[in-house]
FITIMAR-849893 format. One record per residue (C-alpha): x, y, z. Coordinates in Angstrom, 3 decimals, decimal comma. Layout:
<pt><c1>X</c1><c2>Y</c2><c3>Z</c3></pt>
...
END
This chain:
<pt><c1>16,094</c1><c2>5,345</c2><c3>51,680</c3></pt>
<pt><c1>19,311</c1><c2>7,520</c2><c3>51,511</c3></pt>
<pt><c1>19,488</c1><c2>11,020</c2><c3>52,494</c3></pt>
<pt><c1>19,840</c1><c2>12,710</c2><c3>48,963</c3></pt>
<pt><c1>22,821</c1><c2>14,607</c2><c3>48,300</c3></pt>
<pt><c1>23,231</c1><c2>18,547</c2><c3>48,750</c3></pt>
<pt><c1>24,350</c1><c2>20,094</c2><c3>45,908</c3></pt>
<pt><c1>23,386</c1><c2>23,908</c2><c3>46,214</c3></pt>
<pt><c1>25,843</c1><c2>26,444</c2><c3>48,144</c3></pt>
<pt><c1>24,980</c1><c2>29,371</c2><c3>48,475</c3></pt>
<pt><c1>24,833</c1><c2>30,851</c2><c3>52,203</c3></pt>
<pt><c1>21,025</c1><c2>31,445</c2><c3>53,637</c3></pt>
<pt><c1>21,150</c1><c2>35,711</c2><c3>53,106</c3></pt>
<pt><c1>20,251</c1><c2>37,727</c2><c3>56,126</c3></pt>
<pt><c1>17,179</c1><c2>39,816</c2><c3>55,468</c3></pt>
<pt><c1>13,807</c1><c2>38,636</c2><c3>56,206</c3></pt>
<pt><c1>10,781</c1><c2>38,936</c2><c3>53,690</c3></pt>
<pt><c1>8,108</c1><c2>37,291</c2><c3>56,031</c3></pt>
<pt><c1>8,066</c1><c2>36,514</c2><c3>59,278</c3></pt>
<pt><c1>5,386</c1><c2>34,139</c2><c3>60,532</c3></pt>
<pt><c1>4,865</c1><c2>34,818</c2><c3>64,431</c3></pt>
<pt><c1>2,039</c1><c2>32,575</c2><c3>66,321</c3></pt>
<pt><c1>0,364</c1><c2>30,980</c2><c3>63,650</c3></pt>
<pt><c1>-2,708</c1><c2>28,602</c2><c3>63,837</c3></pt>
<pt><c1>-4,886</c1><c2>27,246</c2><c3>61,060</c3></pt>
<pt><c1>-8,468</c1><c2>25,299</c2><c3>61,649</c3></pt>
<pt><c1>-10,878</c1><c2>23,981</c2><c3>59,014</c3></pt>
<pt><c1>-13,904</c1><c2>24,347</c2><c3>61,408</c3></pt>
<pt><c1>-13,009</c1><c2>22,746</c2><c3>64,547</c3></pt>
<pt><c1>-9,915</c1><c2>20,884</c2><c3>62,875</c3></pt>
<pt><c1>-6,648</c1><c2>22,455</c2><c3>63,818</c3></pt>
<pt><c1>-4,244</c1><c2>22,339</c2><c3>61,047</c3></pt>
<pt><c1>-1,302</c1><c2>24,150</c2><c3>61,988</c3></pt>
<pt><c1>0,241</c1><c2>24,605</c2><c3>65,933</c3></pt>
<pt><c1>1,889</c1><c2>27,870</c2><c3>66,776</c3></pt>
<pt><c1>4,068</c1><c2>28,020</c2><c3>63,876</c3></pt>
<pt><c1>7,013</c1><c2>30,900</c2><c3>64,174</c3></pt>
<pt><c1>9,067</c1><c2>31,064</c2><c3>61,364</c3></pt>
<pt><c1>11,085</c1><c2>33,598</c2><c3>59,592</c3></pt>
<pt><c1>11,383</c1><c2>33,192</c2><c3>55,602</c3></pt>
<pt><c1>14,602</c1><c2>35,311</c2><c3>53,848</c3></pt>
<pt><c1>14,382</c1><c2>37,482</c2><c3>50,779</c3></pt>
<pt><c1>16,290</c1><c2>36,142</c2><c3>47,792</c3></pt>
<pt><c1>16,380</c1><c2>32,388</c2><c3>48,961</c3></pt>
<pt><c1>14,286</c1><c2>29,615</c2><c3>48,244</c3></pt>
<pt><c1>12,678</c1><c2>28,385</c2><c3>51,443</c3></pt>
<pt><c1>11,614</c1><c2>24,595</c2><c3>50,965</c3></pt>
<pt><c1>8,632</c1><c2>22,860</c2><c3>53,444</c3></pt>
<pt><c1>9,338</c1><c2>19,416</c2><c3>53,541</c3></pt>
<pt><c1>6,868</c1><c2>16,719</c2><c3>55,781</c3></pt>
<pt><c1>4,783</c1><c2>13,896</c2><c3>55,163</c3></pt>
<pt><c1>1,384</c1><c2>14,354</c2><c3>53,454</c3></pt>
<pt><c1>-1,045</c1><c2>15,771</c2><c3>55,620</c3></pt>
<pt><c1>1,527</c1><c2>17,736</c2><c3>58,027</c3></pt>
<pt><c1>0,809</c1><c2>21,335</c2><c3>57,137</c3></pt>
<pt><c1>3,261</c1><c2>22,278</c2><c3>54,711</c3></pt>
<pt><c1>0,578</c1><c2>23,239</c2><c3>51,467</c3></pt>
<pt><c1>-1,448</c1><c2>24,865</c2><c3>54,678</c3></pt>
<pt><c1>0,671</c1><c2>27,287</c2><c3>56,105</c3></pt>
<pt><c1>1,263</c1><c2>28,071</c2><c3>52,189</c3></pt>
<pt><c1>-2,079</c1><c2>29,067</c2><c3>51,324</c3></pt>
<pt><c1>-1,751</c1><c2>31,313</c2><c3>54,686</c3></pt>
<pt><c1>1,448</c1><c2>33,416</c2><c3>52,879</c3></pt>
<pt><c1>-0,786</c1><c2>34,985</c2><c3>50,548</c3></pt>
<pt><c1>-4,498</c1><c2>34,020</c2><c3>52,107</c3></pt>
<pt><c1>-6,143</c1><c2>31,671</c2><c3>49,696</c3></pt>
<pt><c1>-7,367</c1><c2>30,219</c2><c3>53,100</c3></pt>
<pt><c1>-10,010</c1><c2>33,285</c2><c3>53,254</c3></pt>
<pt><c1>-11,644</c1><c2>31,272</c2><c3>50,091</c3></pt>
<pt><c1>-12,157</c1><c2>28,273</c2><c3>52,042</c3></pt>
<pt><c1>-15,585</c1><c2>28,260</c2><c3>53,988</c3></pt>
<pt><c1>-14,870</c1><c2>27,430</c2><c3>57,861</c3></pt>
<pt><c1>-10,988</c1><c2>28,020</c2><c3>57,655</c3></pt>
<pt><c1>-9,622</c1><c2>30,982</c2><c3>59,695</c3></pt>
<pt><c1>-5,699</c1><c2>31,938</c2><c3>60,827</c3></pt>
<pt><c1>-4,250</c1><c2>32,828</c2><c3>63,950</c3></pt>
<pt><c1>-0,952</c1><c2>34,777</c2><c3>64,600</c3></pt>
<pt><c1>0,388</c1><c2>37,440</c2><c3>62,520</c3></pt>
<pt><c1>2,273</c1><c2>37,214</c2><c3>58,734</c3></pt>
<pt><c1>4,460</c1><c2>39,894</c2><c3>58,098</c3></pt>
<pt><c1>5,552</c1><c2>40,803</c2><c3>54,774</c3></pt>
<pt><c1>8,164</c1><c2>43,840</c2><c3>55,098</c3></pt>
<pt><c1>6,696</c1><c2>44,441</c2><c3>58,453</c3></pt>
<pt><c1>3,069</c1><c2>45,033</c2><c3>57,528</c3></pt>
<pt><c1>0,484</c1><c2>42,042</c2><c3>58,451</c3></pt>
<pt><c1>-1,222</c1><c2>40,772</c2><c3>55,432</c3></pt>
<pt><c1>-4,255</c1><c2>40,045</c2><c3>57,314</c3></pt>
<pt><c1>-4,540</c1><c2>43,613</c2><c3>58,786</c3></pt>
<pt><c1>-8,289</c1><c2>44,487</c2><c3>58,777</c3></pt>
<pt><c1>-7,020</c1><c2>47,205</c2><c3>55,849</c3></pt>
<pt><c1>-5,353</c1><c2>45,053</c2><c3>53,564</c3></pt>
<pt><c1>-6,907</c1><c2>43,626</c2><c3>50,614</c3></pt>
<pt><c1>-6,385</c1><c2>40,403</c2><c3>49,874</c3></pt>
<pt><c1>-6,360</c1><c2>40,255</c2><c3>46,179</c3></pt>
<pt><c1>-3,599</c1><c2>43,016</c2><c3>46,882</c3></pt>
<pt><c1>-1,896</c1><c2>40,621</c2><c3>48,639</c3></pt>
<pt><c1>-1,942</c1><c2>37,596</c2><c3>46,006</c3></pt>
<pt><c1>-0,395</c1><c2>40,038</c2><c3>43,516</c3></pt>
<pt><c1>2,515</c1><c2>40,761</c2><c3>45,426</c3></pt>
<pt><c1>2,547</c1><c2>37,167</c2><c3>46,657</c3></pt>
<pt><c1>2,081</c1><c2>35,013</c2><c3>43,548</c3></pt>
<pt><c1>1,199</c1><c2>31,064</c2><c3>43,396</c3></pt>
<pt><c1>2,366</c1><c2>28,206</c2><c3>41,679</c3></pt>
<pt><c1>0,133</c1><c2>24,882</c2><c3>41,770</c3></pt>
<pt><c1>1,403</c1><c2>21,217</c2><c3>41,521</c3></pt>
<pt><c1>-1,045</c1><c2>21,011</c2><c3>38,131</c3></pt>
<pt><c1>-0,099</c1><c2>23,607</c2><c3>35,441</c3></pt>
<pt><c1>-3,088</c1><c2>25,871</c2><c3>35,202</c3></pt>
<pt><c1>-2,729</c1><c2>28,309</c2><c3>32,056</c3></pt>
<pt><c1>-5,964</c1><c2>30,146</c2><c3>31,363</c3></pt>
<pt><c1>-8,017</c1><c2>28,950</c2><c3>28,123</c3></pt>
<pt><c1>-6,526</c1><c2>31,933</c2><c3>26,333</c3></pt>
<pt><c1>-3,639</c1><c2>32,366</c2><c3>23,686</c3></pt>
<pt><c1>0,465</c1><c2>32,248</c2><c3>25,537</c3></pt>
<pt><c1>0,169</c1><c2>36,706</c2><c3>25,165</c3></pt>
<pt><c1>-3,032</c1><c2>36,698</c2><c3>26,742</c3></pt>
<pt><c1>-2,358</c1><c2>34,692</c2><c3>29,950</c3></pt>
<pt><c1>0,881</c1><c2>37,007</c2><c3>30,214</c3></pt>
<pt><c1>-0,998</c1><c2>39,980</c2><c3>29,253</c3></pt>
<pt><c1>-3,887</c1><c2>39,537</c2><c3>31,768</c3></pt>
<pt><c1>-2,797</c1><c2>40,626</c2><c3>35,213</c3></pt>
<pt><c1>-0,423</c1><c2>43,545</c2><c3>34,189</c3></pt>
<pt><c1>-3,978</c1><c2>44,664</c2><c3>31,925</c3></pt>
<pt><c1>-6,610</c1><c2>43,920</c2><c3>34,856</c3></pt>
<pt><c1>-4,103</c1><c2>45,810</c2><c3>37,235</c3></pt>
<pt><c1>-3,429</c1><c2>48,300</c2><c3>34,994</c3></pt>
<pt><c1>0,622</c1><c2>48,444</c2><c3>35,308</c3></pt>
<pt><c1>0,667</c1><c2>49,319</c2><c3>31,900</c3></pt>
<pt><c1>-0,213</c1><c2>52,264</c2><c3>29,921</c3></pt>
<pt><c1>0,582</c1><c2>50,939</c2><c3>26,052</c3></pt>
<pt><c1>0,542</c1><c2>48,461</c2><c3>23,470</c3></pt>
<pt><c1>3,901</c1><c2>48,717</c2><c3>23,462</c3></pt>
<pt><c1>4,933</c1><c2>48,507</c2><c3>27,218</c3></pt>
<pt><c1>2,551</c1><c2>45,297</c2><c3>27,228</c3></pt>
<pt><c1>4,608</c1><c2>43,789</c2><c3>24,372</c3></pt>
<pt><c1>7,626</c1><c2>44,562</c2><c3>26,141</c3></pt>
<pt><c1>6,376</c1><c2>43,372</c2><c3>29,283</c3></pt>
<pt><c1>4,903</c1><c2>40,030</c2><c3>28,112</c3></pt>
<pt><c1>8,139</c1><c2>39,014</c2><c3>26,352</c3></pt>
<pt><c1>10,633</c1><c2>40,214</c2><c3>29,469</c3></pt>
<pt><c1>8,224</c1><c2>37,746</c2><c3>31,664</c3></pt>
<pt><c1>8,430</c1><c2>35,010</c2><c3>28,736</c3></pt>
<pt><c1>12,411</c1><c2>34,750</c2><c3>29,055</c3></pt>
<pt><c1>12,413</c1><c2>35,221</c2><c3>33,023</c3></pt>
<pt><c1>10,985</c1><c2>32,043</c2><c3>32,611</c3></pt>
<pt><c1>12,972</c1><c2>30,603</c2><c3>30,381</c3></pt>
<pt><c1>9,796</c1><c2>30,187</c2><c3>27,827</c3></pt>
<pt><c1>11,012</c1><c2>32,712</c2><c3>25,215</c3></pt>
<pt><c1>12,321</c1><c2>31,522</c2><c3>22,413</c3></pt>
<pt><c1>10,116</c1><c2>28,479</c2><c3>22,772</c3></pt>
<pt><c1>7,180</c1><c2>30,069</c2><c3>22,180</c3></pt>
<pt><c1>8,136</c1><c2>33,722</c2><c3>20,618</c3></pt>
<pt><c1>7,043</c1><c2>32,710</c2><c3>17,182</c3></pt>
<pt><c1>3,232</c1><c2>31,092</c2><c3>18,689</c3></pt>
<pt><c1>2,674</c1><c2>33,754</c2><c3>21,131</c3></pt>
<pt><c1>-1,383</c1><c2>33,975</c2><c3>19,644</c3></pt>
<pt><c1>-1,589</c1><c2>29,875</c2><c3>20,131</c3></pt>
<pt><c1>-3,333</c1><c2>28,506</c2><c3>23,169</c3></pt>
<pt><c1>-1,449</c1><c2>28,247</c2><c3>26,093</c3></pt>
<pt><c1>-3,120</c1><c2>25,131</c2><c3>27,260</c3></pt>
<pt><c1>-1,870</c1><c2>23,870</c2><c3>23,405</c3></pt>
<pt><c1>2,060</c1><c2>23,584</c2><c3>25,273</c3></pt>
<pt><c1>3,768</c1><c2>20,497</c2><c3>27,015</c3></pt>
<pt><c1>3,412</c1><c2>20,204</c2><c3>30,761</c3></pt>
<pt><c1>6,499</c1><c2>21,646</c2><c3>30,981</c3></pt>
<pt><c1>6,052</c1><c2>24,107</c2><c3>29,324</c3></pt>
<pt><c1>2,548</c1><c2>25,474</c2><c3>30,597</c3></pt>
<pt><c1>4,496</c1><c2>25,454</c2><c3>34,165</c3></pt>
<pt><c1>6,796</c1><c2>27,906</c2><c3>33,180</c3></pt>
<pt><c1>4,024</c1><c2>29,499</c2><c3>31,030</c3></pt>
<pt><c1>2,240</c1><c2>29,779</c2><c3>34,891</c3></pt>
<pt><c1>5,575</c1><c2>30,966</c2><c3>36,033</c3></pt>
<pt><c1>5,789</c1><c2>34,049</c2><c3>33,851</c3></pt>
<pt><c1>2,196</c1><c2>34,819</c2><c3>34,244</c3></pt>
<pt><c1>3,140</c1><c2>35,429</c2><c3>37,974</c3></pt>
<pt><c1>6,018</c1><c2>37,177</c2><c3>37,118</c3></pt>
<pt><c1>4,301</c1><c2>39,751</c2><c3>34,898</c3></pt>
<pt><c1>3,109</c1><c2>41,505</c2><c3>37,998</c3></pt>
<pt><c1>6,237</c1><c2>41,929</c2><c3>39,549</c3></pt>
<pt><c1>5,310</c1><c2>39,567</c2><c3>42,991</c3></pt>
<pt><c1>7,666</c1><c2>39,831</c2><c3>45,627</c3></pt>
<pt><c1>7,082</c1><c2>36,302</c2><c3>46,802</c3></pt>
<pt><c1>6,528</c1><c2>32,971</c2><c3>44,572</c3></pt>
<pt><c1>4,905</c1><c2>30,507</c2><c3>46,371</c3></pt>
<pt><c1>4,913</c1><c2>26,575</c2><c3>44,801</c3></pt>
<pt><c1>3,289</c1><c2>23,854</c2><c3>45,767</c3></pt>
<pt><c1>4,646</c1><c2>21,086</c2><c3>44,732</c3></pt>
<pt><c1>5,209</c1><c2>22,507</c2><c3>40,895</c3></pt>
<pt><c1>7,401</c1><c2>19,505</c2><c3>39,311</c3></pt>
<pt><c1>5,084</c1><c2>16,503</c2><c3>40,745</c3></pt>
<pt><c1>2,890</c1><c2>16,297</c2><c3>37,332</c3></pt>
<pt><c1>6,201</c1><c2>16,767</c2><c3>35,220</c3></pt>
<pt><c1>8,844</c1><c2>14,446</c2><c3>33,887</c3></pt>
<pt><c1>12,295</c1><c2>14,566</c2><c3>34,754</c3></pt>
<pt><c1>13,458</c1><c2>16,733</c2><c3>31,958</c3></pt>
<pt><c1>10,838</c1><c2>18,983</c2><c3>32,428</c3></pt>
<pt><c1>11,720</c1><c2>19,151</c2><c3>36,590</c3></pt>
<pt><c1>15,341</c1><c2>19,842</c2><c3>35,777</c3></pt>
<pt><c1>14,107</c1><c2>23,045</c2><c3>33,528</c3></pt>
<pt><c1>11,847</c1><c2>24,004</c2><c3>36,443</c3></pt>
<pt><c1>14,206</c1><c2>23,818</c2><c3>39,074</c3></pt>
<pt><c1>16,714</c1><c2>25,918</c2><c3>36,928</c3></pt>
<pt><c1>14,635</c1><c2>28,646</c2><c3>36,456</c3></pt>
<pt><c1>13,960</c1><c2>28,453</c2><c3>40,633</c3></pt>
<pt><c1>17,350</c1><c2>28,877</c2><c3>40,993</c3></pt>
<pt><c1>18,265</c1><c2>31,936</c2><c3>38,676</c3></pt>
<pt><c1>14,279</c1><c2>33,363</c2><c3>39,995</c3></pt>
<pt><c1>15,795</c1><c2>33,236</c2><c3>43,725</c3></pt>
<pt><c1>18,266</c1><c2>36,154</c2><c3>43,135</c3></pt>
<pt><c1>15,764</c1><c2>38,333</c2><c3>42,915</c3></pt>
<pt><c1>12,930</c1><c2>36,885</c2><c3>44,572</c3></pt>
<pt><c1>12,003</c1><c2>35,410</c2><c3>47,480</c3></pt>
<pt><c1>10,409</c1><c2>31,496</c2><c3>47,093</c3></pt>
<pt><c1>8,834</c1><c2>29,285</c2><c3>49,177</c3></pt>
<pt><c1>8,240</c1><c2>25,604</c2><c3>47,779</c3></pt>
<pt><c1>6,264</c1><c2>22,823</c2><c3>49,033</c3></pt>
<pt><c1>7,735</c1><c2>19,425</c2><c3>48,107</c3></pt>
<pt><c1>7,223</c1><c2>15,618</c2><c3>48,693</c3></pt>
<pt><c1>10,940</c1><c2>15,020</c2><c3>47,407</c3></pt>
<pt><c1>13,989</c1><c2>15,720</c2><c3>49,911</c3></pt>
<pt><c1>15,981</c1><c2>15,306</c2><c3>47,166</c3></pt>
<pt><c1>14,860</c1><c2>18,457</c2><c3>45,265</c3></pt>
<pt><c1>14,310</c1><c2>20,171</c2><c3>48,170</c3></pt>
<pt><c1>18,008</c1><c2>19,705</c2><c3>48,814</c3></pt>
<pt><c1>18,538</c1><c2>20,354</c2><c3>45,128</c3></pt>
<pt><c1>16,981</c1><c2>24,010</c2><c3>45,026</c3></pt>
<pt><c1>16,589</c1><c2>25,421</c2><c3>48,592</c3></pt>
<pt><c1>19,176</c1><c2>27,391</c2><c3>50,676</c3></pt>
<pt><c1>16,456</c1><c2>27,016</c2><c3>53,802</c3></pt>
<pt><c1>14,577</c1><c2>23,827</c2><c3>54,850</c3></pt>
<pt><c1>11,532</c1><c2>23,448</c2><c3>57,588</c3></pt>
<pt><c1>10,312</c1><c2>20,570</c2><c3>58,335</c3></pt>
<pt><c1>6,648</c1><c2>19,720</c2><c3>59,695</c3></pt>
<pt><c1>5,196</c1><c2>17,089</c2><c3>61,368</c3></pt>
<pt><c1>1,645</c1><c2>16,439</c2><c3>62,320</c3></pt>
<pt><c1>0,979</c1><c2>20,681</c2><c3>61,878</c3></pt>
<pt><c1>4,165</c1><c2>21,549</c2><c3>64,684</c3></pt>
<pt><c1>7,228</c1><c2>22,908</c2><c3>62,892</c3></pt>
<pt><c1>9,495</c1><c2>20,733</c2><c3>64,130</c3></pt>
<pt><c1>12,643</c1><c2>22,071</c2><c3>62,933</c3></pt>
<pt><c1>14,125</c1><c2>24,971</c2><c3>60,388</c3></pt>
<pt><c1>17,464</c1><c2>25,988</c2><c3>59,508</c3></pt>
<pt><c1>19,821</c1><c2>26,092</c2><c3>55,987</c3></pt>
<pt><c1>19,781</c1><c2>22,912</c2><c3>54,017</c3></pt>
<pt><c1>22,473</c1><c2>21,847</c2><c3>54,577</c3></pt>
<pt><c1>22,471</c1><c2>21,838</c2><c3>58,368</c3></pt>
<pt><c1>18,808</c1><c2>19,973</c2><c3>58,033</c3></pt>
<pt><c1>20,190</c1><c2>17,110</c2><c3>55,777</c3></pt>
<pt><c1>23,388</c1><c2>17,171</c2><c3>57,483</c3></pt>
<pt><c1>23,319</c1><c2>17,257</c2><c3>61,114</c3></pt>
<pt><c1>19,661</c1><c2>17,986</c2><c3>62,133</c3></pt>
<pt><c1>19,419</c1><c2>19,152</c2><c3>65,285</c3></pt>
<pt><c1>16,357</c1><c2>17,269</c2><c3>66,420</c3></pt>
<pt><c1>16,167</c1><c2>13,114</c2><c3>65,885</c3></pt>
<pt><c1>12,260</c1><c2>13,563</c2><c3>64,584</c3></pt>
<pt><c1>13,953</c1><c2>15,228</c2><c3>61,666</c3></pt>
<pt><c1>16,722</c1><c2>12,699</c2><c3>61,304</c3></pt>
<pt><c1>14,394</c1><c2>9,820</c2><c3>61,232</c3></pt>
<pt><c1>12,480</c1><c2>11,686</c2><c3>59,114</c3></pt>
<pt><c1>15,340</c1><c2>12,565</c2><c3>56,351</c3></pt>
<pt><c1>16,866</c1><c2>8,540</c2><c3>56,647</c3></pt>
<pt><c1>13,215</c1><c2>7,319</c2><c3>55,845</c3></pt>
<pt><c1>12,717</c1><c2>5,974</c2><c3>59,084</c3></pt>
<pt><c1>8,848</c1><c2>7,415</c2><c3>59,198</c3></pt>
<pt><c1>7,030</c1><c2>9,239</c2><c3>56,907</c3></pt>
END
């Protein structure tokens, strides 16, 4: 297999939106994730790339602690958004997943009409005050994704009535409704078709200016498609991180090389 081909260009920027510092992950006595220091820039897409079963969707659910809902599972080391530790004994979690918003690999909409799954989390969290300002808010989050004026004139239909597609971007605005600081994605484009992928990964790349994103993906290709930072994993040890470029290009450590040529994994 053939390293894919870098297309992005942008520089890596230089401020940092989370910095991971120690980190360890069990499922009971299963260790999932070895001392794992990383630090993940604002406004950049930050891509986890590894073979299946190396940690990557792991240390994800860590970033905004969806590991709290699994029984047994517990994290070590400290996660710093903006300098505060998410898992502080004062923080509240669901807090947390609102400014850090998720993405699955299976579109998810809720069993409600396209307004309502917009409408739902700026209602429940009460970020607006009027019909009006919800209207305005649902439809802002409907072009961010790129869903507008595919759905502007159905906005009462069922979401889960839309193409894959188009219920991923559907999941996309939902997030962005809330205003997260973070998008996390695993894997969001595996259950889609290659026209579908393409409109997915556009909207990552215009969402990165003024976000920051982390994506889990099983293809190097996108990963060198959409990401300005790569890190790759390896049996739960981050083995190596750096800009995409350098990581497809001239990888620094010869795990990651064989890993990129299709030598293992």
């Amino acid at each position: 297999m053939d390293a894919p081909s870098v297309v992005h260009a942008a520089a890596p920027p230089a401020s940092t939106r989370i910095a991971l510092q120690g980190i360890n992950a069990f499922y009971g006595e299963k260790r999932a994730l070895f001392d794992v220091n990383l630090e993940i820039p604002d406004n950049a897409v930050t891509a986890f790339i590894g073979a299946s079963g190396c940690g990557k969707s792991t240390l994800l659910r860590c970033l905004n602690r969806m590991n709290d809902t699994i029984p047994g599972a517990r994290v070590e080391g400290r996660i710093l958004m903006d300098g505060t530790d998410i898992n502080g004994a004062d923080i509240d979690p669901v807090q947390v997943r609102t400014r850090i918003g998720m993405v699955f690999q299976k579109p998810n909409p809720f069993p409600m009409s396209i307004y309502e799954n917009i409408a739902y989390g700026p209602r429940t969290h009460k970020l607006v005050s009027t019909k009006a300002d919800l209207d305005e808010l649902v439809e802002s989050s409907l072009r961010r994704a790129a869903l507008w004026d595919e759905v502007k004139d159905r906005l009462g239909k069922p979401g889960l009535g839309l193409s894959g597609g188009q219920q991923q971007r559907l999941v996309i605005a939902r997030a962005l409704a809330v205003s997260p600081a973070v998008i996390l994605m695993d894997e969001p484009c595996s259950a889609l078709d290659p026209i579908a992928t393409a409109h997915i990964e556009a909207l990552i790349d215009q969402l990165r200016k003024h976000t920051c994103i982390v994506i889990v993906t099983h293809s190097m290709a996108q990963a060198a498609r959409v990401s300005q930072i790569t890190a790759f994993f390896h049996m739960g040890k981050l083995i190596e991180s750096g800009s995409t470029d350098q990581i497809f290009t001239m990888p620094k450590v010869e795990q990651t090389q064989d890993y990129i040529t299709g030598r293992f994994g």
